[in-house]
N, C-alpha and C positions, 0 to 999 in steps of 0.2 A: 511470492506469497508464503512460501515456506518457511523463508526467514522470517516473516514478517509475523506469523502466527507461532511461531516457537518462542518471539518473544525477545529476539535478539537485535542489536540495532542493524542497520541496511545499509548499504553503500552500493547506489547502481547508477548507471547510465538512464539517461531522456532521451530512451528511443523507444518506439509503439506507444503502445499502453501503462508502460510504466509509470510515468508522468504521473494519469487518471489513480493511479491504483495505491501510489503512494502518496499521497497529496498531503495537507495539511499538516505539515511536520512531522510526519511518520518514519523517514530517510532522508540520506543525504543524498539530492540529486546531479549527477556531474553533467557535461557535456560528449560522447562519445570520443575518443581517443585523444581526450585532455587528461594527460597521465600526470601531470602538476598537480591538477584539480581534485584526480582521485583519492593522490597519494595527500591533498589537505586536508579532503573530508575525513580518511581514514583516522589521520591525527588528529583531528579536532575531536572527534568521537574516544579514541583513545585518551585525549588531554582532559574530555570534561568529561566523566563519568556521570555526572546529574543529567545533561543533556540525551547522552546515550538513553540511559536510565527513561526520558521521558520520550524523546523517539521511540524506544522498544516499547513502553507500554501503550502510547497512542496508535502506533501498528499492530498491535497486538489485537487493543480494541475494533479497530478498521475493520481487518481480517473476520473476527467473530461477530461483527455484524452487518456484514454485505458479503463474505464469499463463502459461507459455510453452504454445506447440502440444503440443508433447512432452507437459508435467505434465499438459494437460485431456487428451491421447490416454489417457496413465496411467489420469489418475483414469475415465476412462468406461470404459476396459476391465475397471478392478478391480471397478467398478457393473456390467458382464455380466457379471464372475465368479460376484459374490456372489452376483446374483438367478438364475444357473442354477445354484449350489449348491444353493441354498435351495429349489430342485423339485426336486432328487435325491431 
């Protein structure tokens, strides 16, 4: 998330949650302890700079609007809405 909000491109492993959190073209995802793979996304990223460029800004956007203080304050309030609707 750190890199992802400062705006830089990403290069991580598909394991946990990552997958979820980097999605829709935001990072280059590898397979864990495929060191071929890493070392391609790294270079791809370094080879096209427009790419990078749009990875970091689509991360960037992700980030400031689903994981900032604000969005989890959001999303936990609409979580008390529902569930004191829902004993009405």
């Amino acid at each position: 998330l750190e890199a992802m909000a400062a705006g830089v491109p990403v290069v991580a492993t598909a394991v946990g949650g990552i997958p979820e959190i980097a999605a829709d073209g935001t990072a280059e995802l590898v397979a864990p302890g495929d060191d071929a793979a890493l070392a391609a996304a790294i270079e791809r990223l370094l080879d096209d700079r427009d790419l990078a460029a749009t990875q970091a800004r689509a991360a960037r956007e992700r980030v400031l609007g689903r994981y900032t203080a604000a969005a989890n304050a959001r999303a936990t309030l609409d979580l008390y809405e529902r569930l004191l609707e829902s004993r009405r």
